[in-house]
MIKEBA-19203 format. One record per residue: x negated, z negated, y of N, C-alpha, C in turn; residue in one letter. Coordinates in pm, whole numbers, plus 50000, padded with zeros to 5 digits. Layout:
BEGIN
XZYXZYXZYa ...
//
This chain:
BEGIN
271945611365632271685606365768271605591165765x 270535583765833270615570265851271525563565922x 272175552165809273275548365885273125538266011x 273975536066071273805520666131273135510566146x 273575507266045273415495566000272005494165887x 271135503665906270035508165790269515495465809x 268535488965722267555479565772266225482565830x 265805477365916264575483165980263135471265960x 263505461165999262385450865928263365438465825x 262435437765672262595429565611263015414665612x 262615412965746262835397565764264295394465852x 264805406165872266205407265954267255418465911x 268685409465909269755419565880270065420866014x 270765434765994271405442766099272265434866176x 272275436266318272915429966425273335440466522x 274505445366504275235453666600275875447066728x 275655455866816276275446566935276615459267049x 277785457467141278275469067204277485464867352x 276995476367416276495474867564276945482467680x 278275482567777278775492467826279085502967744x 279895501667630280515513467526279635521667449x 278045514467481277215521467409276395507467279x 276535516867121276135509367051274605506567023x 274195494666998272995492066992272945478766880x 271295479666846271215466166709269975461666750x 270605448466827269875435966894269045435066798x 269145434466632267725429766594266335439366575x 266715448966632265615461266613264935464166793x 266035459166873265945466567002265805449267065x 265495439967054265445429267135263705420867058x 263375429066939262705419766890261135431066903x 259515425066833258715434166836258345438666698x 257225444266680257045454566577257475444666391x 256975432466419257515429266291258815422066303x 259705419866365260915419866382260825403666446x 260615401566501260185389466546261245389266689x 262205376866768262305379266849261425374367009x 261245384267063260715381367163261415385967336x 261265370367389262145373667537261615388567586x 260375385767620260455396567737260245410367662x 260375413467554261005430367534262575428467538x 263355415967538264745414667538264695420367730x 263855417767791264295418867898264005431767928x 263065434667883262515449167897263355456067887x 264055459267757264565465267651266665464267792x 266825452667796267945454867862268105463668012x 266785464568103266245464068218266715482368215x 265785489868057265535501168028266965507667995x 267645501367931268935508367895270115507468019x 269895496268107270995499868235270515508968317x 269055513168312268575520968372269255540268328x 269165538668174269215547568109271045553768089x 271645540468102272975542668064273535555968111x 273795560668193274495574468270274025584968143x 272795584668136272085592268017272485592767855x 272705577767807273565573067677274735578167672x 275265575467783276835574567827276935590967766x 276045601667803276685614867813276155619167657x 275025616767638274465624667514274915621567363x 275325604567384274935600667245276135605367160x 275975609567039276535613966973277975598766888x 278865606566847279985595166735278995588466626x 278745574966631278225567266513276865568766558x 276245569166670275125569666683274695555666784x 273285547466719273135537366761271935537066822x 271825529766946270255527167015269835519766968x 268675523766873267705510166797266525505066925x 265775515466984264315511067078264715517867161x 263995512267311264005521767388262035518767438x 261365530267429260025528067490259885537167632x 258625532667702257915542667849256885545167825x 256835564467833255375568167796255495580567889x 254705589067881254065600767983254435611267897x 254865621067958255605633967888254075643467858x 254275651967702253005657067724252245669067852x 250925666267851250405674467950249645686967907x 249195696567914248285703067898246965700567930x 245805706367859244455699767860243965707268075x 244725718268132244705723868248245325714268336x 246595713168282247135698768392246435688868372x 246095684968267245335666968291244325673768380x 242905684468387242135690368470242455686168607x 243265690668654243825692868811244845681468832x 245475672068713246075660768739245545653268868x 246915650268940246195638469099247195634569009x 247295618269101248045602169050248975604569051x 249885616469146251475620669105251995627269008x 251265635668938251455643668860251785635068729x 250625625368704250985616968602252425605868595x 252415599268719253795599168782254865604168741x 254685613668774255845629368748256005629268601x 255225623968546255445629268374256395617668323x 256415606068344257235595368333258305601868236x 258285591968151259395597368006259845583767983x 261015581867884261855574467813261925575367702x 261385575167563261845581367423262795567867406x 263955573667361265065564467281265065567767125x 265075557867103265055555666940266445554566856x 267205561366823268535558066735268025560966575x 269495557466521269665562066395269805576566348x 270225584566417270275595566394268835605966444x 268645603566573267735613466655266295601066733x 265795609566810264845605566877265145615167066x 265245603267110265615613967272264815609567366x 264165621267438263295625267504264015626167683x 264295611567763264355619367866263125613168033x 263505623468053261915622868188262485612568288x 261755606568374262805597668440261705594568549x 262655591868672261345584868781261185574468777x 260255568668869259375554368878260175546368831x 261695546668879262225532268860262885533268709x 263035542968613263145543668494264555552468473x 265185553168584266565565868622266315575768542x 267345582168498267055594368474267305608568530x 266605618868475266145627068580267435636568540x 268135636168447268965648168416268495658268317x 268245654668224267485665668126267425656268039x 267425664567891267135656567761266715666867642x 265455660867569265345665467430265515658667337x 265615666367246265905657067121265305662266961x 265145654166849264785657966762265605650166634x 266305653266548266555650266420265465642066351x 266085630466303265075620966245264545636266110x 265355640966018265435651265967264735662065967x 264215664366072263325672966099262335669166153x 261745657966155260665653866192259865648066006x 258725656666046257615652065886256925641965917x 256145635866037255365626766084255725622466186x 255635602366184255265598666361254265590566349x 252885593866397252135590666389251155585266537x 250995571266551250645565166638248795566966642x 248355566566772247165566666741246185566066938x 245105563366927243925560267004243325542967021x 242825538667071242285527767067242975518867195x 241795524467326242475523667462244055525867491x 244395541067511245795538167545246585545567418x 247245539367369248445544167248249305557867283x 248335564467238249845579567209250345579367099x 251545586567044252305587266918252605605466949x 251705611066852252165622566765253635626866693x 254675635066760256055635566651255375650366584x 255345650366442255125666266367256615667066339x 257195683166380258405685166291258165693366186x 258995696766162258995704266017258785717066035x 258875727966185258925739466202256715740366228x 256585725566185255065728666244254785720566356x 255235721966437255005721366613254585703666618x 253485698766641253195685766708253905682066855x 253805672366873254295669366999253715652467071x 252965651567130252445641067148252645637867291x 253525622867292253765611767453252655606267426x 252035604267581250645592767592251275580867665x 250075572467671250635563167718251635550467700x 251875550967607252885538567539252065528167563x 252765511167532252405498967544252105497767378x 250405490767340250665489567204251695486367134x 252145477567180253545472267109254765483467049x 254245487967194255915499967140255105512567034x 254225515067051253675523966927253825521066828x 253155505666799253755503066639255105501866619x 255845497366702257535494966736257915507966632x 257595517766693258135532166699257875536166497x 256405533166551255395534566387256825528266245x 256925515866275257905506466184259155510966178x 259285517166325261315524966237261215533866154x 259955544266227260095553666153259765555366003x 258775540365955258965540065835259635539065800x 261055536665813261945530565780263295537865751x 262915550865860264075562165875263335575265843x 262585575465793262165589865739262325595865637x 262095583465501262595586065419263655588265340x 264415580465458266285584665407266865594065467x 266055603065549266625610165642265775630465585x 264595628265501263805640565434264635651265387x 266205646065376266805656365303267465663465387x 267625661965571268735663665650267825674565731x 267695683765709267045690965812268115698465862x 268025700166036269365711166089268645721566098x 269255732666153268605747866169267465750866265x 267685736766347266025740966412265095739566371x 264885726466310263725725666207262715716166361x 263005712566475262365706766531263255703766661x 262055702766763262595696566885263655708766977x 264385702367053265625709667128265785704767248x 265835712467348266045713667463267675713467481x 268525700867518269775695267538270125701667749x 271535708267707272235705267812272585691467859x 272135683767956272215673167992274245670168012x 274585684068095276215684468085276845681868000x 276735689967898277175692567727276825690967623x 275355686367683274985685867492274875702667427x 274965711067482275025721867394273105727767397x 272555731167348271625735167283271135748867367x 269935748367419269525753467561268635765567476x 268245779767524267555791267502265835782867636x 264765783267558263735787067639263635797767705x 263615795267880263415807567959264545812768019x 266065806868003267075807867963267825796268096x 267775795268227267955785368334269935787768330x 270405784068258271755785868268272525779468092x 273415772868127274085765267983275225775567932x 275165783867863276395791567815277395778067771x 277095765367729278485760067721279135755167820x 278755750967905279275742568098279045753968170x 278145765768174277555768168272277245765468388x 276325752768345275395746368419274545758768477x 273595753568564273265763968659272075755168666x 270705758468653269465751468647268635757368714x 267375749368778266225757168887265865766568764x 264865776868842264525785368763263015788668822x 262125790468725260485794068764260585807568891x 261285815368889260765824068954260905816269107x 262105813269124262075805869244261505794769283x 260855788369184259715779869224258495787069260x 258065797169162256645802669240256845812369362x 258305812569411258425823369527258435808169663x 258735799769618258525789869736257425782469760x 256435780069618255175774969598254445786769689x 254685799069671253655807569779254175812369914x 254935811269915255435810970088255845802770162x 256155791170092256605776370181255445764670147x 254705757670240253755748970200254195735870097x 253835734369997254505721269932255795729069887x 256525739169884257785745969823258375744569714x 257095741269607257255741869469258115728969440x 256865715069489257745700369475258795703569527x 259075704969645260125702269704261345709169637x 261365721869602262345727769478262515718669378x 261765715969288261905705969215262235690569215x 262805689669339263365675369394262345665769396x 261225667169459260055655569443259425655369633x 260245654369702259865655669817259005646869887x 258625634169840257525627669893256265634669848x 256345637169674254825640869658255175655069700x 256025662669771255515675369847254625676169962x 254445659870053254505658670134252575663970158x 252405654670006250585659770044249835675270036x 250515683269933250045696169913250435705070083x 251815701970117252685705970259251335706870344x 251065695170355249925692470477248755699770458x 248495700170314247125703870295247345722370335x 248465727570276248525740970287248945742470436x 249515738570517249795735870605248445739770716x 247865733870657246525729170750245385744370750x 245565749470587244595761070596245105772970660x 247105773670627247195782970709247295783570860x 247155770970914246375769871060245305775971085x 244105770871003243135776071010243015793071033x 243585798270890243715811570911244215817571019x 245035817771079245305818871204244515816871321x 244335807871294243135804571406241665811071395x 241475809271254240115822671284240325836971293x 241895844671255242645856171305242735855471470x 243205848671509243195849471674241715846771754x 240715843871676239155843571752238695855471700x 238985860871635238345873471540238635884271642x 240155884171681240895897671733240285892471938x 239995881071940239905878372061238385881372149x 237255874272048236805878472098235545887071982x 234905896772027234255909971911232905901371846x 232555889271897231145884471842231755877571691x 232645873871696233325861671606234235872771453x 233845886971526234525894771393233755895471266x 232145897671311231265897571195231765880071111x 232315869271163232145859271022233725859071017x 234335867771035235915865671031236155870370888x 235675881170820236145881470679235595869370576x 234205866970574233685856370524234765840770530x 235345838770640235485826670673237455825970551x 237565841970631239215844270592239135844370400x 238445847870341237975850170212238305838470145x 237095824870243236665808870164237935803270242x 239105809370289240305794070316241175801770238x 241685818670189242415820470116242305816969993x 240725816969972240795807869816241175797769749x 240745786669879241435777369915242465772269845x 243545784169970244965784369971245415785469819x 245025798569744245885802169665245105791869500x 243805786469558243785777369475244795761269431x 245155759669589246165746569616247575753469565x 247615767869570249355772669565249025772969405x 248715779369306247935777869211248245763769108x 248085755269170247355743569117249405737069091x 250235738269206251425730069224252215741269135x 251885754569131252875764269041252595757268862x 251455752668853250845749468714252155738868713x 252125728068794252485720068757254275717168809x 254855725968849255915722468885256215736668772x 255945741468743256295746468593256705738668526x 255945728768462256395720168360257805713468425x 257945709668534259075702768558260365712568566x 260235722868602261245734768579261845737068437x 260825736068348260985739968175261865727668125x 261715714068240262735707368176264285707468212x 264185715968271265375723868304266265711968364x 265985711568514266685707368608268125711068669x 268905702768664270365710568745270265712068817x 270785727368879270725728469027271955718669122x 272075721469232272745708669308274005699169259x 274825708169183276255702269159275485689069041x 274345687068944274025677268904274605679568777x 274135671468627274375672568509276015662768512x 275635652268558276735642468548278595649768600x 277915655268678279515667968809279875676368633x 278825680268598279395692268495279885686268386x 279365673868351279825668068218281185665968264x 281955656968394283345657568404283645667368402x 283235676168411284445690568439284495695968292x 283535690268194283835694068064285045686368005x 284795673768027285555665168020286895663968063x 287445668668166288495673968219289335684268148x 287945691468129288635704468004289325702367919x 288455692967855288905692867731290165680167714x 290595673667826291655664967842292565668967875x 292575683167949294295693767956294265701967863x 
//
């Protein structure tokens, strides 16, 4: 396992430094891709981790250090980018943290908070990180079970950033593979190691949204889906829009039954707004899927369950 104190660029020794009880090495995490220091990723870089702290605070493992922290877009499907509006991309908002040990994956809103959810991957089990496009910088993680995994959206800087540790930690790390062999879906509570499909933590029993009840509110409540998924402004536009057709429907149901001339275009009309409909209901199930799979706490919150682990384990 890579220690600490590994070296990451040639032109700088290791600089450990404590940040709110969480460890970090100013010369990897304050400076840019060739180790150079530069203010404003110092500011960046500090801005991102008070943001992040609640998140550090719970996950990071004994002897484990924050080398980078970057902002990129969680991956999409080639169907979601399709039907992507400006929130959706929004919505994808990610954090990858860079340590010595792992690489952590958490989703976070606009202001860089985090959302309560985390993945993670073993430097160890990752075979490739590979940076790449012209325009906007994505970075490719390959693990070892196979599986690619590609964030878009990075700042050039932080791609190569990312590019240079990982030269740096891959090779000392080829021999450490754990039993997954790739990426892991983290109890945000516990840390304990989550089943796909699986909305519940056998170690906290945490209690997480779950798909079925998103697509039972995505089709009977307008905007249901966001709003389950705690995103209640951007519920606000689909709300209206569904909102609006099942007016309609109604309204060409009550001219239909009212008066007998208006029945001949009443199936035609009822046909082109249910399509509509279940095209708009459709479209928010696609995508408030993905936010479900990152397995959201239900109300009591990740942070409520981590004390009560914590509690536990202090009587």
């Amino acid at each position: 396992m890579p220690t600490a104190e590994l070296p990451i660029h040639d032109n700088r020794v290791a600089q450990s430094t404590k940040i709110d009880a969480v460890s970090a090495r100013s010369d990897v995490l304050f400076t840019n891709e060739k180790g150079e220091d530069k203010r404003p990723v110092q500011k960046r870089s500090e801005r991102a981790l008070r943001k992040l702290m609640p998140a550090l605070q719970s996950v990071l493992l004994p002897d484990e250090t924050v080398l980078y922290i970057a902002r990129a877009s969680s991956p999409l499907s080639i169907l979601e980018q399709l039907t992507a509006a400006w929130w959706t991309r929004l919505l994808a908002a990610a954090a990858i943290v860079v340590t010595n040990k792992r690489l952590l994956f958490f989703p976070v809103k606009r202001d860089g908070s985090w959302r309560e959810s985390v993945r993670a991957v073993y430097w160890g089990d990752l075979e490739e990180v590979k940076p790449k496009g012209l325009l906007v910088r994505n970075v490719t993680f390959k693990t070892k079970n196979g599986a690619k995994i590609t964030y878009t959206n990075f700042r050039r800087a932080d791609a190569k950033k990312i590019a240079a540790i990982a030269a740096a930690l891959l090779p000392v790390a080829s021999g450490e593979m754990t039993a997954a062999h790739g990426l892991v879906q983290l109890c945000p509570g516990c840390c304990h190691a989550l089943t796909p499909g699986q909305y519940f933590c056998p170690g906290c029993s945490l209690v997480f949204k779950n798909e079925k009840t998103m697509i039972l509110r995505s089709i009977f409540l307008p905007g249901g889906g966001y709003f389950y998924t705690g995103h209640p402004l951007i519920a606000m536009v689909p709300a209206i829009v569904e909102g609006i057709l099942m007016v309609d429907i109604f309204a060409f149901l009550f001219a239909g039954f009212a008066s007998p001339r208006q029945r001949s275009n009443l199936l035609p009309a009822l046909i082109v707004l249910g399509l509509f409909w279940a095209l708009e209901t459709a479209v928010t199930i696609l995508h408030c899927r993905r936010y479900v799979r990152d397995y959201i706490p239900e109300k009591g919150g990740a942070l409520r369950a981590r004390q009560g682990v914590m509690a536990k384990v202090g009587s």
